[in-house]
PyMOL CGO cylinders between C-alpha atoms (Angstrom):
from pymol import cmd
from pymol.cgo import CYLINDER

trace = [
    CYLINDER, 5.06, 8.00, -8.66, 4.37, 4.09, -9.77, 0.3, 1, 1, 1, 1, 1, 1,
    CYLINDER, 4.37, 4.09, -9.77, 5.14, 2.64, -13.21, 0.3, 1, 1, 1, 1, 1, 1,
    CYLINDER, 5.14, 2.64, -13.21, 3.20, -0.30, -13.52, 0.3, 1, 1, 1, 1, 1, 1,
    CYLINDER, 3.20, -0.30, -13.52, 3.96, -2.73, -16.99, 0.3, 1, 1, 1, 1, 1, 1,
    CYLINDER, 3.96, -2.73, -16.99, 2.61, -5.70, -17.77, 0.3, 1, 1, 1, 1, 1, 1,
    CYLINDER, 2.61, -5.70, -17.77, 2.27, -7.87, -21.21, 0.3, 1, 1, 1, 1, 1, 1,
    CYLINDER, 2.27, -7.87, -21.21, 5.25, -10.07, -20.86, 0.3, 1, 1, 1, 1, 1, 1,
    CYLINDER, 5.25, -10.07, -20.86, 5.55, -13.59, -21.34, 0.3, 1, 1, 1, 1, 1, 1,
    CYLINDER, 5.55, -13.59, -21.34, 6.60, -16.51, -23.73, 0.3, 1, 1, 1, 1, 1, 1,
    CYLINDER, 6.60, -16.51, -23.73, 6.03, -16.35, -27.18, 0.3, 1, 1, 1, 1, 1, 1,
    CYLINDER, 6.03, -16.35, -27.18, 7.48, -18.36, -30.01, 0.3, 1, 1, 1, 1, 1, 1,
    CYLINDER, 7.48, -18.36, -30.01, 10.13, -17.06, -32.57, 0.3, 1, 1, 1, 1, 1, 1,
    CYLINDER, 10.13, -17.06, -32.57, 8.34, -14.49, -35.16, 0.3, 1, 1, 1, 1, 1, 1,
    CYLINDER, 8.34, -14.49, -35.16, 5.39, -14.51, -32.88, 0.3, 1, 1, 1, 1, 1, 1,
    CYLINDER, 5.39, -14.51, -32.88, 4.38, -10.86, -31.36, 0.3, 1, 1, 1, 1, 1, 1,
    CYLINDER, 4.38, -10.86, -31.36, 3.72, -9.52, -28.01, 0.3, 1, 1, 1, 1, 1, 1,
    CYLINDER, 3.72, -9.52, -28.01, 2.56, -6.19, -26.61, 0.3, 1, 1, 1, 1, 1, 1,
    CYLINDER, 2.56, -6.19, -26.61, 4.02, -4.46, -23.31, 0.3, 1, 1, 1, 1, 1, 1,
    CYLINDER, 4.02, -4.46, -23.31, 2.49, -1.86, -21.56, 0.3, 1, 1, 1, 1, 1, 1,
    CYLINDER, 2.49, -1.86, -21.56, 2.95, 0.64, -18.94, 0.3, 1, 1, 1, 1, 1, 1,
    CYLINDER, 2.95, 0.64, -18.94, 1.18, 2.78, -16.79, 0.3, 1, 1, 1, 1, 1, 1,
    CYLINDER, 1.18, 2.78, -16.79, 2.46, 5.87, -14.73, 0.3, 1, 1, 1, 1, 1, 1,
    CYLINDER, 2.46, 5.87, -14.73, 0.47, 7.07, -11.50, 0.3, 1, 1, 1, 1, 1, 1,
    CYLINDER, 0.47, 7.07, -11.50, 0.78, 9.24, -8.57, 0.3, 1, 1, 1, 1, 1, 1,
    CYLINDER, 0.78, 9.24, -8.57, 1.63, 12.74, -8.13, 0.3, 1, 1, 1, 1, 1, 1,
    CYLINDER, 1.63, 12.74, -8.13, 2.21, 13.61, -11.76, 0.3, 1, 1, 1, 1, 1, 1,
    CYLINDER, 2.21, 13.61, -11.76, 2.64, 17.11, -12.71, 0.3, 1, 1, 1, 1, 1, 1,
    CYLINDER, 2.64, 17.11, -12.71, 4.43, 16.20, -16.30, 0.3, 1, 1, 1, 1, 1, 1,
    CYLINDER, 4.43, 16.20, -16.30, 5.78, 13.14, -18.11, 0.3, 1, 1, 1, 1, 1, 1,
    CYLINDER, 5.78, 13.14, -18.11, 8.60, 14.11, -20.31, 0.3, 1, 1, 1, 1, 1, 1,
    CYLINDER, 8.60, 14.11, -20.31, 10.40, 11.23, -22.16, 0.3, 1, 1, 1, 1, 1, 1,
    CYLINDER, 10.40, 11.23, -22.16, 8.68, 7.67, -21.45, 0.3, 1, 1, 1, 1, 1, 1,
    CYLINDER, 8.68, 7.67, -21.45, 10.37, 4.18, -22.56, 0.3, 1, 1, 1, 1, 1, 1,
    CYLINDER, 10.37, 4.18, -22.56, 11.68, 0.64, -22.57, 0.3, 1, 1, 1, 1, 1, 1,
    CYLINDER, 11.68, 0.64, -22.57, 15.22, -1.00, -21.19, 0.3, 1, 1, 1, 1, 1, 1,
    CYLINDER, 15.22, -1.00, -21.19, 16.05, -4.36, -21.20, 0.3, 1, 1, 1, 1, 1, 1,
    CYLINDER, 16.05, -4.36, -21.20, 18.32, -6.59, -19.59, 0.3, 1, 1, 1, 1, 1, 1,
    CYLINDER, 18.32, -6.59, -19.59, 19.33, -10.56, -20.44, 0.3, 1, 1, 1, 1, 1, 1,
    CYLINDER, 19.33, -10.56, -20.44, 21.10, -12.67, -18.37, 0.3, 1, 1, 1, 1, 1, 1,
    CYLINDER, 21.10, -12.67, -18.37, 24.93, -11.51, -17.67, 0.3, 1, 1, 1, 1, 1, 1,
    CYLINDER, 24.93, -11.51, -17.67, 23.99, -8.58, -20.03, 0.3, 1, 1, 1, 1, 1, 1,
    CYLINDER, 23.99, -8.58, -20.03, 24.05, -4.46, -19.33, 0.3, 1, 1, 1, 1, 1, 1,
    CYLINDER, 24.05, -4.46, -19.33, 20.33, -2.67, -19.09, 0.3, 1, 1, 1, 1, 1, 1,
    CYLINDER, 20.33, -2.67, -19.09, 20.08, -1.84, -22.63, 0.3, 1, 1, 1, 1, 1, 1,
    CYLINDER, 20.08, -1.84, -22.63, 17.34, 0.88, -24.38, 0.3, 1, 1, 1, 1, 1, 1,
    CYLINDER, 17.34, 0.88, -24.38, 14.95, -0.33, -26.59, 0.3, 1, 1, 1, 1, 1, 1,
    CYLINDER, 14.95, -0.33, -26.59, 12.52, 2.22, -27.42, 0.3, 1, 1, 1, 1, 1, 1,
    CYLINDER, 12.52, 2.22, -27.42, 12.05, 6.12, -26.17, 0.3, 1, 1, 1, 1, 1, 1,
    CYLINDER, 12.05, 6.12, -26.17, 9.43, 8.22, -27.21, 0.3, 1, 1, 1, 1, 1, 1,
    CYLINDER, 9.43, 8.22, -27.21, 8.95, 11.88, -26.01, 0.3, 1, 1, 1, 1, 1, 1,
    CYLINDER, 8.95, 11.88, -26.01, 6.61, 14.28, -24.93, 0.3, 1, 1, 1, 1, 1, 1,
    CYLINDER, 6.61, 14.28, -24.93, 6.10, 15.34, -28.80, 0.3, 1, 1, 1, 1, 1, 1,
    CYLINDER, 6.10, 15.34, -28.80, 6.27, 11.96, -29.91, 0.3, 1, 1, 1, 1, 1, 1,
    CYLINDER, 6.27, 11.96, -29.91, 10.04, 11.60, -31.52, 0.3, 1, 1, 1, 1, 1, 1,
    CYLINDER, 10.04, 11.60, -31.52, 10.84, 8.35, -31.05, 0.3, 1, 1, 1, 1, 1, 1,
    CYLINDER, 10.84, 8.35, -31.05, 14.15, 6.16, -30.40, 0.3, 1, 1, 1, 1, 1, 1,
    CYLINDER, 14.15, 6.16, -30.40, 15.05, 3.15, -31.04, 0.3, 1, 1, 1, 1, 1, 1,
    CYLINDER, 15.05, 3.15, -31.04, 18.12, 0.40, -30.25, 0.3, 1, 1, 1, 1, 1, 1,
    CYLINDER, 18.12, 0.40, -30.25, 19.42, -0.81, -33.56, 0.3, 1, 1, 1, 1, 1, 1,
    CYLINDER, 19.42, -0.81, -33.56, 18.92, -4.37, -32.47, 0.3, 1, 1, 1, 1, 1, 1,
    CYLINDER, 18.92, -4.37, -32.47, 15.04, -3.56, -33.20, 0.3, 1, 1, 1, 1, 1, 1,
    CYLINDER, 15.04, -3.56, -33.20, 14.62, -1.15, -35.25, 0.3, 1, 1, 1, 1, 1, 1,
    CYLINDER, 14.62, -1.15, -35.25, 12.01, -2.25, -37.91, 0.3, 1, 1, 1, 1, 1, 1,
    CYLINDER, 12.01, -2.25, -37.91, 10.33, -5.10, -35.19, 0.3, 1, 1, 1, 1, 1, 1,
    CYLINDER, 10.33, -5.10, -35.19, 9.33, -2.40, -32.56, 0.3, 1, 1, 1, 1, 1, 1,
    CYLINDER, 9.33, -2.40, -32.56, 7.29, 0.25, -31.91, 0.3, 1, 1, 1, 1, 1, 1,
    CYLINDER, 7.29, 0.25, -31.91, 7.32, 2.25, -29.12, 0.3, 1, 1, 1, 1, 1, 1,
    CYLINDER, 7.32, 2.25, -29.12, 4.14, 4.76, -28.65, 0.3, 1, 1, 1, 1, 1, 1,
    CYLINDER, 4.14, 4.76, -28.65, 2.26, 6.90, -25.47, 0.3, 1, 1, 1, 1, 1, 1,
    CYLINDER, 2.26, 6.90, -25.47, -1.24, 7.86, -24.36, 0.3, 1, 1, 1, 1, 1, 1,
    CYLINDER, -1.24, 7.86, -24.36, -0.76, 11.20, -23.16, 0.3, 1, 1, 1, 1, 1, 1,
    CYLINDER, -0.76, 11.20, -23.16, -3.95, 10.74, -21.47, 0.3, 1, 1, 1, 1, 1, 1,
    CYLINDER, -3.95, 10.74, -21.47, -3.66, 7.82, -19.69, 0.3, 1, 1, 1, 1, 1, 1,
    CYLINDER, -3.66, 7.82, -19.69, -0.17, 8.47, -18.85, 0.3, 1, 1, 1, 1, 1, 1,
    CYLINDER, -0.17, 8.47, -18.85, 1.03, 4.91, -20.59, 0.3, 1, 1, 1, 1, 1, 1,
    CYLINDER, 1.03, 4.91, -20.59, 3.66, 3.29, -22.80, 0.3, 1, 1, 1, 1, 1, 1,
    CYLINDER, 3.66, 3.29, -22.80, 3.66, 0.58, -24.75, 0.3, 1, 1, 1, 1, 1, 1,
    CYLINDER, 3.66, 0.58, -24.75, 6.00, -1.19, -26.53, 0.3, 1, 1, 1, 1, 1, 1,
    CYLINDER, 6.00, -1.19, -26.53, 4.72, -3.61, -29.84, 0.3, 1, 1, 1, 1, 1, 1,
    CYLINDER, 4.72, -3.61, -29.84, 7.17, -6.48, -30.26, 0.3, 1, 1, 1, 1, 1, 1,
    CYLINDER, 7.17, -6.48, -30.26, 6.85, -8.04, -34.00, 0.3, 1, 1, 1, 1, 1, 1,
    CYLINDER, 6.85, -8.04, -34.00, 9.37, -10.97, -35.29, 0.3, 1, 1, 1, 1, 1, 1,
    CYLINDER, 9.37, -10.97, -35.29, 10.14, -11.69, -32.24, 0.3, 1, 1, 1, 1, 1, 1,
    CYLINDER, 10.14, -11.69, -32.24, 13.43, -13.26, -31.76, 0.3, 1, 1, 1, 1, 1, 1,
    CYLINDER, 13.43, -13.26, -31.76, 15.01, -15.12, -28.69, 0.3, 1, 1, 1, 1, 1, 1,
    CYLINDER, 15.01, -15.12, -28.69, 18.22, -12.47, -28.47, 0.3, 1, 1, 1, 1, 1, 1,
    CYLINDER, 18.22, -12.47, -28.47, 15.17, -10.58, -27.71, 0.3, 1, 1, 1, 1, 1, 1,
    CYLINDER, 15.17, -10.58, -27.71, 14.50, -12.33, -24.61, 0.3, 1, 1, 1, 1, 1, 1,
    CYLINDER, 14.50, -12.33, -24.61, 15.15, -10.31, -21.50, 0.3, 1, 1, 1, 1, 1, 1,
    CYLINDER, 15.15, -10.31, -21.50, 13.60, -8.29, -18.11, 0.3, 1, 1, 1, 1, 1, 1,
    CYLINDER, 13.60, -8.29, -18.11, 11.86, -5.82, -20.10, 0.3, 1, 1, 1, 1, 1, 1,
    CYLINDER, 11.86, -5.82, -20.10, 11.93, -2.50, -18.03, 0.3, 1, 1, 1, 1, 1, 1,
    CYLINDER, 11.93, -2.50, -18.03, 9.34, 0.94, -18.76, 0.3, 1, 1, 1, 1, 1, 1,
    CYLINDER, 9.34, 0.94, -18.76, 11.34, 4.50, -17.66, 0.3, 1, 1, 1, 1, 1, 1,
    CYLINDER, 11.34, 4.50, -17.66, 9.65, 7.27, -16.86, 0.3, 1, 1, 1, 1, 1, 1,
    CYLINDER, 9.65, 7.27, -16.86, 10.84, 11.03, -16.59, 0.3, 1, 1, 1, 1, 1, 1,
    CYLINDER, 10.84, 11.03, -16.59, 8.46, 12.73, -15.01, 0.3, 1, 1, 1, 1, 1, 1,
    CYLINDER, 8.46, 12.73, -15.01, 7.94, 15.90, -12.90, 0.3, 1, 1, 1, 1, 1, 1,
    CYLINDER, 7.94, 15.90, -12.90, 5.92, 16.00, -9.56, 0.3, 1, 1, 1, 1, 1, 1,
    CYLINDER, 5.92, 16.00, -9.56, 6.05, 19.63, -9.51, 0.3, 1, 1, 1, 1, 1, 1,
    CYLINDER, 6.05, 19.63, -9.51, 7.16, 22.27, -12.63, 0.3, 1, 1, 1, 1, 1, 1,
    CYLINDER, 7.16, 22.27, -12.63, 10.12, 22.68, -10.79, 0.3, 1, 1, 1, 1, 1, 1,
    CYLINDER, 10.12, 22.68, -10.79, 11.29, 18.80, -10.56, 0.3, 1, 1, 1, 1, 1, 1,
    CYLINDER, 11.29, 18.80, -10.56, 12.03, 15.73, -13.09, 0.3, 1, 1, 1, 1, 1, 1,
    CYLINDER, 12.03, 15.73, -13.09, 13.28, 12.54, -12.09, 0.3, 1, 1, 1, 1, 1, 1,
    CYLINDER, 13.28, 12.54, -12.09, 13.70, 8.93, -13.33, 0.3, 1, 1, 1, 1, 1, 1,
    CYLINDER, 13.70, 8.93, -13.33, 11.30, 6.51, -12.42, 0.3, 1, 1, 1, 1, 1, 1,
    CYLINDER, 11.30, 6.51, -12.42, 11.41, 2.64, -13.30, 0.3, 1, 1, 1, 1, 1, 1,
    CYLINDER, 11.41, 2.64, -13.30, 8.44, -0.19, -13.53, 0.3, 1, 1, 1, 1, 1, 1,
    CYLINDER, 8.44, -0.19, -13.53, 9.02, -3.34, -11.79, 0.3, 1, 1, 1, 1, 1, 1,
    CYLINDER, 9.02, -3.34, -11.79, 10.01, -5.24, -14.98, 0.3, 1, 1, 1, 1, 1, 1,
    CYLINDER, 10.01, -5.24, -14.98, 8.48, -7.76, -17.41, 0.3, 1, 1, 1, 1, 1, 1,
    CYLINDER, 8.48, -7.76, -17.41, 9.67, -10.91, -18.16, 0.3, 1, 1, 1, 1, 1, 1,
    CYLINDER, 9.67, -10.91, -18.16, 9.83, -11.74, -22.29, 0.3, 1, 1, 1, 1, 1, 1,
    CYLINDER, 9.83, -11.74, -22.29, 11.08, -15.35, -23.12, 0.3, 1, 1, 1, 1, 1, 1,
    CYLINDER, 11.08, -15.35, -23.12, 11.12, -16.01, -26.76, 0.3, 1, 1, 1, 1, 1, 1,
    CYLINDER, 11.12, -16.01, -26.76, 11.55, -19.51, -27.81, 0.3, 1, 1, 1, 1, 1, 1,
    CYLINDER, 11.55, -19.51, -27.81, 13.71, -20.63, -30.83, 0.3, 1, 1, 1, 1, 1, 1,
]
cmd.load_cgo(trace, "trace")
C-alpha cells in the first residue's frame, strides 16, 4: 500500500491551500484516513481524522480553519487549509489505516508535504 499527497507549498498568511492524498495497492478496506504534522524541533502532531462513516477530528490549533474530508471511491484525503497561519507551517503528513485482507489493518504514512506560510 502507497499514500501519495501532494498540494503543499508557500502561501501567504490568511491565504488557503488544499492537500491531498491518495491510497493505492492491495486495498481490501480503508478505515480511519488523516493528516499529522510536524515543525521544526516539534512532535508529529494530528490535524485532521476522518473515518470510514465520516466523523471527523480535529487538533484544536485548527479547528474552524480546516477541513478534513474522503472520497471513498477514489480512496483519497484531503485536507482544506483556510486562514492560514505561519504556526501552521510544517511537514504535513496523510495516515492511512487500512486493511489488505478482512483479517488485517495497519498504519500506513505518505511521504510528506511541505506547507510554509509566510507572516
Amino acid at each position: 500500500v502507497q499514500l501519495q499527497a501532494s498540494g503543499g507549498g508557500l502561501v501567504q498568511a490568511g491565504g488557503s491551500l488544499r492537500l491531498s492524498c491518495a491510497a493505492s495497492g492491495s486495498i481490501f478496506s480503508i478505515n480511519a484516513m488523516g493528516w499529522f504534522r510536524q515543525a521544526p524541533g516539534k512532535e508529529r502532531e494530528l490535524v485532521a481524522a476522518v473515518a470510514s462513516d465520516g466523523s471527523t477530528n480535529y487538533g484544536d490549533s485548527v479547528k474552524g480553519r480546516f477541513t478534513i474530508s474522503r472520497d471513498n471511491a477514489k480512496n483519497t484525503v484531503y485536507l482544506e487549509m483556510n486562514s492560514l497561519k505561519p504556526e501552521d507551517t510544517a511537514v504535513y503528513y496523510c495516515n492511512a489505516v487500512v486493511g489488505e485482507t478482512i483479517a488485517t489493518l495497519d498504519h500506513y504514512w505518505g511521504q510528506g508535504t511541505l506547507v510554509t506560510v509566510s507572516s
